[in-house]
C-alpha positions in Angstrom: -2.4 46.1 20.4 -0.9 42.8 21.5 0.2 41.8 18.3 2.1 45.4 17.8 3.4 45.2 20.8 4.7 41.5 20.8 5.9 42.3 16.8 9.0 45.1 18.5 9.5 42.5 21.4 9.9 39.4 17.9 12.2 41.7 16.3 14.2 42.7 19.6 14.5 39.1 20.7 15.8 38.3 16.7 18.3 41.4 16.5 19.7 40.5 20.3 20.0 36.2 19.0 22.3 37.8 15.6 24.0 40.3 17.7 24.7 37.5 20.9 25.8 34.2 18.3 27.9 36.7 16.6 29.2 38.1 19.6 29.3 41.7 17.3 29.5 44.4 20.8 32.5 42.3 21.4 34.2 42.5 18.2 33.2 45.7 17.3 33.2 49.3 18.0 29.8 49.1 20.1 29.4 53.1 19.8 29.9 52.6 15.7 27.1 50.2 16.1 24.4 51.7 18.1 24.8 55.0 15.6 24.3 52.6 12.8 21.5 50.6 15.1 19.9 53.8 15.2 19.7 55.3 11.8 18.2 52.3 10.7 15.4 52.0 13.8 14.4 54.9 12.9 14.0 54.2 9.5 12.2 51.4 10.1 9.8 53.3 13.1 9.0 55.7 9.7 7.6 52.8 7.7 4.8 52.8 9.0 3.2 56.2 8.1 3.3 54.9 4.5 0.1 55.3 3.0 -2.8 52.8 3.2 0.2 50.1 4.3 -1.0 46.7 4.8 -1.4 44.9 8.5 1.7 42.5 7.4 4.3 45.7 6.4 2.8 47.0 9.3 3.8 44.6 12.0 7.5 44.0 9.6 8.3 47.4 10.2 7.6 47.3 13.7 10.0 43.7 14.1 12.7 45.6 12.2 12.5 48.7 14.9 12.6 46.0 17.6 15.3 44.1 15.4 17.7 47.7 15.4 17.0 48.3 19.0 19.2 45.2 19.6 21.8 47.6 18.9 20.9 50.4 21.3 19.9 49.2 24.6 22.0 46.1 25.4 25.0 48.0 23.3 24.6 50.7 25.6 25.0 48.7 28.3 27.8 47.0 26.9 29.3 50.6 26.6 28.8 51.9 29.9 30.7 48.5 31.9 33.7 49.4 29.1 34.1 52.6 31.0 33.2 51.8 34.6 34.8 48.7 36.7 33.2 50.2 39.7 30.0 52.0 40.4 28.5 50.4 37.4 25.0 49.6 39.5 25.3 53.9 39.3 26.0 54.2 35.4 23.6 51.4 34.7 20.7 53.2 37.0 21.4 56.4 34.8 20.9 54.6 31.3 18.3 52.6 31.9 16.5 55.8 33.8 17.1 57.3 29.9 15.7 54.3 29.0 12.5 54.6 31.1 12.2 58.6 29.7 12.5 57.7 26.2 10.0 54.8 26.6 7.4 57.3 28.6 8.1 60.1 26.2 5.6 59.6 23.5 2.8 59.5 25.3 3.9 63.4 26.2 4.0 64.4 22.3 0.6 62.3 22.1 -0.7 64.8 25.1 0.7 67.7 23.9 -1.6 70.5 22.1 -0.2 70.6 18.8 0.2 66.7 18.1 -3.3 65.4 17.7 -2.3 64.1 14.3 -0.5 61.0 15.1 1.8 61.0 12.2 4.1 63.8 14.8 5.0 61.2 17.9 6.0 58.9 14.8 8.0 61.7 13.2 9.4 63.1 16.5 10.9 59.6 17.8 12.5 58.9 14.7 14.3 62.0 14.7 15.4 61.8 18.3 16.8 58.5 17.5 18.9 59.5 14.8 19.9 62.4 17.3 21.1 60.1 20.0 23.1 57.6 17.6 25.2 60.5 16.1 25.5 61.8 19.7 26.8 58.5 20.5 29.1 58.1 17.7 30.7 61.8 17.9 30.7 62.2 22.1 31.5 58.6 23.1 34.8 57.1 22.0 35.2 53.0 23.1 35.6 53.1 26.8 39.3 52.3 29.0 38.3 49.0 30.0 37.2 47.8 26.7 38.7 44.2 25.7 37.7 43.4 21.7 37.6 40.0 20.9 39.5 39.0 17.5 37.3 36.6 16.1 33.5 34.7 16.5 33.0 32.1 19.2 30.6 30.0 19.0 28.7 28.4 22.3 29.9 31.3 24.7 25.8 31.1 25.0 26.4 27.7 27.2 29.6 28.6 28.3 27.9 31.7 29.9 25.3 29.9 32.0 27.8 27.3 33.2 29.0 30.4 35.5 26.5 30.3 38.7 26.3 33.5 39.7 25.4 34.8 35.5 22.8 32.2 35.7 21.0 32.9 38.9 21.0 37.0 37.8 19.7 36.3 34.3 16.7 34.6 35.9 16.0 37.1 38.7 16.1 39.4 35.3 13.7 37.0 33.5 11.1 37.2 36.2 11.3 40.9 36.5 10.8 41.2 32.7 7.7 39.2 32.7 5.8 41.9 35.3 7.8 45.0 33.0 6.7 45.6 29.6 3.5 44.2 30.2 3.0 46.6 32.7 3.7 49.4 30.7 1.9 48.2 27.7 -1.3 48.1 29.3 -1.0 51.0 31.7 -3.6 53.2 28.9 -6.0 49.8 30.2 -5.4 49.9 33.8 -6.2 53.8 33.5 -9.0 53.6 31.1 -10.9 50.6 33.4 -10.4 52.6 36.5 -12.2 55.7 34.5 -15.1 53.5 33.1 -15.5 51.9 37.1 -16.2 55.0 38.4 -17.2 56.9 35.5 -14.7 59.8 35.4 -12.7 61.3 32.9 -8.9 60.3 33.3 -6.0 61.9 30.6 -4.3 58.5 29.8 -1.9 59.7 27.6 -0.1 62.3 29.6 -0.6 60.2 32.7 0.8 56.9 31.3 3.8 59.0 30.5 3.9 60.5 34.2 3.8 56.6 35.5 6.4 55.0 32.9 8.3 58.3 33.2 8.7 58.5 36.9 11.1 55.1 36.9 13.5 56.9 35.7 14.1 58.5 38.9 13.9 55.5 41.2 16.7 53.7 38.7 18.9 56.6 39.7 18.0 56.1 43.3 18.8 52.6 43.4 22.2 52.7 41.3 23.1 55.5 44.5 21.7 52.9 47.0 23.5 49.9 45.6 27.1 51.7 45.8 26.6 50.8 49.9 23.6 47.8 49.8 24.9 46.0 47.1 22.9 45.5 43.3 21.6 42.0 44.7 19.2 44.0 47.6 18.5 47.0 45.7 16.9 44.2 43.2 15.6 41.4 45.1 13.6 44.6 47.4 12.3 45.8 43.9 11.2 43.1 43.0 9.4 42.2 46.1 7.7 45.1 46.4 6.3 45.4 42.5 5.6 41.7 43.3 3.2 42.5 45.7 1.9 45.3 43.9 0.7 42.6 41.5 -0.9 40.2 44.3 -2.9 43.8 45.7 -3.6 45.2 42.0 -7.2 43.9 41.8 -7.7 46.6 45.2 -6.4 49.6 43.8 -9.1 49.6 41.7 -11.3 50.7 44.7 -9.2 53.5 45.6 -10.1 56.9 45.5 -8.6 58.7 42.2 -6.0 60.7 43.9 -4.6 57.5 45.6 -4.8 55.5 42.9 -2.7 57.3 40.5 -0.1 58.2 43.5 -0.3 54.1 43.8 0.5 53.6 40.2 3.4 55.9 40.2 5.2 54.2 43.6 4.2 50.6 41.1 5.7 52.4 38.0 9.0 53.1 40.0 9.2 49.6 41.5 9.0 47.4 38.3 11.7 49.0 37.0 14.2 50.0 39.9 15.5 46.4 39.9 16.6 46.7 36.6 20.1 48.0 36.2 20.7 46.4 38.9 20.0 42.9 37.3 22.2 44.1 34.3 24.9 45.3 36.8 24.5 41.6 38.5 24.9 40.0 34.7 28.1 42.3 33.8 30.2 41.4 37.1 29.3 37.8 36.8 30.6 37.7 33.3 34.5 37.4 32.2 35.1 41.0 30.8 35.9 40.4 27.4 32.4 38.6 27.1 30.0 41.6 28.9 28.5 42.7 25.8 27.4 38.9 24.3 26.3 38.7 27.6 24.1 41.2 28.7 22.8 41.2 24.7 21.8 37.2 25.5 19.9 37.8 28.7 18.0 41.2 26.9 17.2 38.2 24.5 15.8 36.0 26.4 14.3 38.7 28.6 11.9 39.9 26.1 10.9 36.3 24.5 9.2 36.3 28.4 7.2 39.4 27.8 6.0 38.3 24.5 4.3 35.2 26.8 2.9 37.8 29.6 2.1 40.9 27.1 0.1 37.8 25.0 -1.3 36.3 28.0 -2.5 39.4 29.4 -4.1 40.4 25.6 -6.2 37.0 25.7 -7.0 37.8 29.1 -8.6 40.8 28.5 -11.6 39.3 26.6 -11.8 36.5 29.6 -12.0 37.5 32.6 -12.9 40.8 35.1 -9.9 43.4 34.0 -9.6 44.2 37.5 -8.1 40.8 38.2 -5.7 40.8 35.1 -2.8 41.8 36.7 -2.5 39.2 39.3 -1.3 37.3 36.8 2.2 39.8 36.6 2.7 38.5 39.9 4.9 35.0 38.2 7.5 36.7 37.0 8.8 38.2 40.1 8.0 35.3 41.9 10.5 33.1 39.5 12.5 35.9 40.3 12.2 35.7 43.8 13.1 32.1 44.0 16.2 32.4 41.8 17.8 35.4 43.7 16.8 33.7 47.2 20.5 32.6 48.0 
């Protein structure tokens, strides 16, 4: 599972490197490239049901999904700040709630009735994807405050982190990417140790969806809190709190059932409130004809950190009590912590 897992998180960090060097969201049409970003994701997310495929095309075709989705979730980002100058904490906490949805939803098909042959959630995803990149391309034109850049420039990578404010967001975002997709990777564990603790039966597919899933709403809440607090509190409290979370996680464990799902659900919100907000932080901190390089770099970098935690937490497993492997989330939003603390 690691090694899946970390192969989409390779190819991500690889696509997000080609698209920030070549600065191609900022050149480009950014909506012509997520449709194209799409079509060939979901290409790639199909590989994998060929028959009797071998453990190396297996974990290629999951780095080329991860490789196309370089092209959808930073671009998409890149395309929402070309059509807000304010309120982009708001547009930001609505796509990355889509984000949360779409990352929750196959664990719903997997629940569903009529989908116990895997082959459907493959099927299904790849379809919706090629769905959302023509909606993309045919609803949503390049946005007012768009500003192309003519031609490649190289080192805008340095000149980017020479800015303090861009630097001292990307790594509140690097900490809160360590606790996130390693979190949500291994919530089928979390729920699967707490049923084998107290020997009960626990429906970990359509719950895993119900605690990835419910983020979604919290990042709409805190793109409406951060139009009056500010994106800087709505992520620095986010990340305090799923901080903790991490520190108390070896207790939750001793909860009754009914509490500890309604704990996971308040944890699945947190560790992904904070963020759009980050994203928001990284946009306004960056000159505008540079937003999309930038926010593409920082995605970059951002998921090279869960590859360390997702990795660390897979070696874990065989090492030490599973109830304590989550303390170990608790680093990333401590970094985080530290670098937002002025």
């Amino acid at each position: 599972m690691g090694y899946l897992l970390s192969f989409v998180q390779f190819g991500f960090i690889a696509g997000t490197l080609t698209f920030a060097l070549l600065t191609l969201a900022d050149r480009f049409s950014p909506s012509r490239i997520f449709m194209i970003c799409a079509f060939l994701g979901a290409i790639c997310n199909l590989l994998i049901l060929i028959p009797n495929i071998t453990v190396f095309n297996l974990l290629t075709a999951r780095f080329g999904t991860g490789f196309f989705l370089a092209g959808i979730y930073p671009v998409g980002m890149k395309i929402a700040s070309d059509y807000y100058k304010g309120g982009l904490g708001r547009a930001l906490g609505y796509l990355v709630g889509a984000l949360v949805l779409g990352t929750a939803f196959p664990h719903l098909i997997n629940e569903l009735s009529w989908s116990r042959d895997y082959t459907v959630v493959i099927i299904s995803t790849s379809v919706l994807a090629v769905i959302g990149g023509l909606g993309m391309w045919l609803l949503v034109p390049d946005g007012p405050f768009r500003r192309p850049v003519s031609k490649l420039q190289l080192g805008v990578v340095t000149q980017l982190f020479s800015i303090p404010n861009f630097r001292k967001a990307a790594f509140g975002y690097f900490g809160h990417m360590w606790e996130l997709y390693a979190f949500w990777g291994f919530i089928p564990v979390i729920l699967k140790t707490y049923a084998t603790l107290h020997a009960i039966q626990i429906q970990i597919a359509f719950w895993s969806f119900i605690i990835i899933g419910i983020g979604a709403i919290s990042c709409i809440l805190g793109g409406l809190i951060s139009l009056r607090s500010g994106s800087r509190k709505v992520a620095y409290n986010s990340l305090l709190i799923s901080g903790i979370f991490c520190i108390a996680s070896p207790l939750l464990f001793q909860l009754q059932p009914q509490f500890f799902i309604i704990a996971l659900c308040i944890w699945g919100m947190l560790v992904i409130s904070d963020s759009p907000q980050f994203s928001t932080m990284v946009a306004a901190s960056s000159p505008p004809e540079l937003r999309g390089t930038a926010l593409t770099i920082t995605n970059s970098i951002g998921f090279a950190v869960t590859i360390i935690s997702i990795q660390l937490l897979s070696f874990l497993l065989d090492q030490i009590d599973h109830t304590l492997l989550y303390l170990f989330l608790g680093i990333g939003p401590a970094f985080g912590l530290y670098a937002l603390r002025k």
